[in-house]
N, C-alpha and C positions, 0 to 999 in steps of 0.2 A: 523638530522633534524626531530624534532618533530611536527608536526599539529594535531590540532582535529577539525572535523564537528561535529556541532548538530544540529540538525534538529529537530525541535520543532513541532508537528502535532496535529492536534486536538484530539486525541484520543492518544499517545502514543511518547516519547520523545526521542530519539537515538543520542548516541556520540562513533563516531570511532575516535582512534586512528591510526594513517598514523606516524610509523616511517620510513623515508628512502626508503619511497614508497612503504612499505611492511602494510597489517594492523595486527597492536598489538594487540589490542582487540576492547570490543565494548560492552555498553551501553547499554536496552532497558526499559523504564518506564513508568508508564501512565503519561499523563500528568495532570491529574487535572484539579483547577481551575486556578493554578496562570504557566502563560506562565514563567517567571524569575526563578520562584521557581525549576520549571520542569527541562529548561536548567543548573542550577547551580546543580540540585543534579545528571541530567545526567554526567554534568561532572567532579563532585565531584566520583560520580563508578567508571565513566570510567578508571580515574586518580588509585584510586584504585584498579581494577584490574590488571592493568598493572603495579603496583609497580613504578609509576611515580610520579615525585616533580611538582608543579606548575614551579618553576625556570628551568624546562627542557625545557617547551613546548614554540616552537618558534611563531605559530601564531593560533589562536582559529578564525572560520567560522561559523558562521548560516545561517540558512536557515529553509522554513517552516512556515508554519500562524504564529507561535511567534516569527518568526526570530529580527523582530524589537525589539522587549522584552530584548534580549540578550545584555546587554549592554558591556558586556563585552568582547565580540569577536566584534575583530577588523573590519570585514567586515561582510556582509549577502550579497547570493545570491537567485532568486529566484529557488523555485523548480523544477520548468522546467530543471532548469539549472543542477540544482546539480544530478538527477536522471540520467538527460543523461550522466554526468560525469562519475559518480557510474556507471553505467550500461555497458558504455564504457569500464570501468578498467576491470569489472569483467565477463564480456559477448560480447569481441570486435566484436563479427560476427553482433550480434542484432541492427536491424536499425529501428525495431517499438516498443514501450517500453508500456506495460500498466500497471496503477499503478491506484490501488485501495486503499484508506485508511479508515479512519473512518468516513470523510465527506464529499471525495471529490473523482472525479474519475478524469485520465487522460490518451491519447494517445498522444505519442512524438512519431515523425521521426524522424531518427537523420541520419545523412553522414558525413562518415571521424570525428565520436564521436562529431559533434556539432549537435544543433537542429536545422532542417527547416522548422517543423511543430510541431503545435499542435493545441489539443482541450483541453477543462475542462470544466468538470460540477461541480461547487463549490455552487449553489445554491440550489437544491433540494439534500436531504438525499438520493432518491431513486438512484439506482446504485453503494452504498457505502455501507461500512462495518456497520455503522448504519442501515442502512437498514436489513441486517443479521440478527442483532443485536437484536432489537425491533421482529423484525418475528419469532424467534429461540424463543425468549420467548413466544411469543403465542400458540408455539408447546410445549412449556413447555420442553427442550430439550436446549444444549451448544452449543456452534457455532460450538464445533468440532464434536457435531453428527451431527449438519445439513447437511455438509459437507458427512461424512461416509452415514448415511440415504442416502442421492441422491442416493448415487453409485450405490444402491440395486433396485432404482426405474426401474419399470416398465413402467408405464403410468403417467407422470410427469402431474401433478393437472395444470390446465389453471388461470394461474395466470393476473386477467385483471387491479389490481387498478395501476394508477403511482405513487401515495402519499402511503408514507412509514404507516402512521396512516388507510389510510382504507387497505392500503393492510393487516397489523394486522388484521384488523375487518374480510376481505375477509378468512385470515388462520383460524378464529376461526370457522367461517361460513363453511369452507371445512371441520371443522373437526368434527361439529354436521350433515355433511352428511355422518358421517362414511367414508370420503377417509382419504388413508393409510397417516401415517405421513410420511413416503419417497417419496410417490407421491406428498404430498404436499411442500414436502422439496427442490426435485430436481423442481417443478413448481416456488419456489421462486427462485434460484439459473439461472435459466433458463431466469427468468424476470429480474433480474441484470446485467445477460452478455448478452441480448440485446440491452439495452441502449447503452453497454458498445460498442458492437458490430457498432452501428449507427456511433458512432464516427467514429470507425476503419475504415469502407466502407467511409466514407466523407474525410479521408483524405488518403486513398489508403495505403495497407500493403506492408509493406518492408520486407521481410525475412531477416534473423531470426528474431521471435518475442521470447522478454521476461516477462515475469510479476513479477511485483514486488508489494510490499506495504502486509498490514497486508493479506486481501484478500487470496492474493496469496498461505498462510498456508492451505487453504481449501482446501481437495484433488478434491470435488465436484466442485468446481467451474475451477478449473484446468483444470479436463476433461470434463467440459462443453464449456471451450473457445478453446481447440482443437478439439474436436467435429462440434463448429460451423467455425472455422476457416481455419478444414481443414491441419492442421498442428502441428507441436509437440513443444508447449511452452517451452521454456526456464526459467528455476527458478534459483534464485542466490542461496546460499547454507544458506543464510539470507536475505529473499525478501525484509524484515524491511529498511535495513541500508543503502540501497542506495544511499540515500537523504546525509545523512548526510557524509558518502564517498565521495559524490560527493565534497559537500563545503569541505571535508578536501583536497582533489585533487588540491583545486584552490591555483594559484600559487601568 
């Protein structure tokens, strides 16, 4: 039995492969502008790495802000759902799941692998990998030194804007006062896993916790959420694809 999820996300487009409950491989691409386009060439790779025939695969799942887009897979579930799924297969201990993407944050509770809670912040960039995103560029620096930067900080720069646009302005301003660019680094990084944190404390932390979503690749924001958490995050060994594991999971 072959399935595939894709999971279509505002910033980046993922399809695993689930044969026989095992995963084949797996998928990851921006997504662009065109949601359809995204899903069919994720699962046009995926198809190809795996050395798979369209005639094999017994059912196709999305999931993800262009879930609906996918015409062509038979069902769509939300991402609520599908992360807890994913996150169940590949992290059974973990009962609070936070998932950061490109434009959206989330905290899921989950028991016995279903979900009883959550939150989402899907309106404001701030607390999301956009937000990274835009600020790494005002330090004129990649999202993967923002991240390394932090580690090395010292005195993490007080980061006060909540709009992703003057927080920019606020990093350009830190940085004609001569503070360091890791102080300002880990100041941004610090100012996204609070938001992120707010959720957490409103809906109460379950041990184990995991993190998933692009995010998660930051080793600075890693150690910023076990820092304020008090505990040792769990990371999938591909924080990406849970989403779209999860929809291949659905039965």
């Amino acid at each position: 039995m072959i399935s595939i999820g894709i999971d279509v996300g505002a910033a980046t487009t993922k399809a695993v492969v689930l044969r026989d409950n095992e995963i084949a491989g797996y998928a990851i691409i921006p997504t662009g502008f065109d949601f359809r386009q995204a899903g069919e060439a994720a699962y046009r790779e995926v198809l190809s790495n795996c050395g798979i025939g369209e005639s094999e695969v017994g059912k196709i799942l999305a999931t993800g802000y262009g879930r609906s887009s996918i015409g062509f897979a038979e069902k769509t579930i939300s991402e609520i759902t599908a992360h807890a799924r994913g996150v169940g297969y590949l992290i059974p201990a973990a009962h609070t799941i936070i998932d950061i993407g490109g434009q959206d944050s989330k905290v899921i509770i989950t028991e016995n692998g279903k979900v009883v809670d959550f939150l989402m912040n899907d309106r404001c960039a701030a607390g999301t990998g956009k937000f990274l995103e835009y600020t790494a560029k005002a330090l004129e620096i990649s999202l993967n030194e923002l991240g390394t930067l932090a580690l090395v900080s010292k005195h993490p720069a007080k980061i006060s804007s909540m709009c992703t646009v003057f927080a920019e302005s606020e990093v350009i301003s830190l940085r004609a006062q001569k503070i360091k660019k890791e102080d300002i680094a880990a100041g941004l990084i610090e100012s996204i896993i609070l938001r992120t944190i707010t959720m957490v404390k409103k809906l109460g932390i379950k041990h184990e916790v995991a993190f998933v979503g692009g995010v998660a690749k930051n080793p600075g924001v890693v150690k910023a959420f076990e820092k304020a958490l008090d505990t040792k995050v769990q990371l999938p060994e591909e924080p990406q694809i849970t989403g779209a594991l999860g929809a291949a999971l659905v039965v």
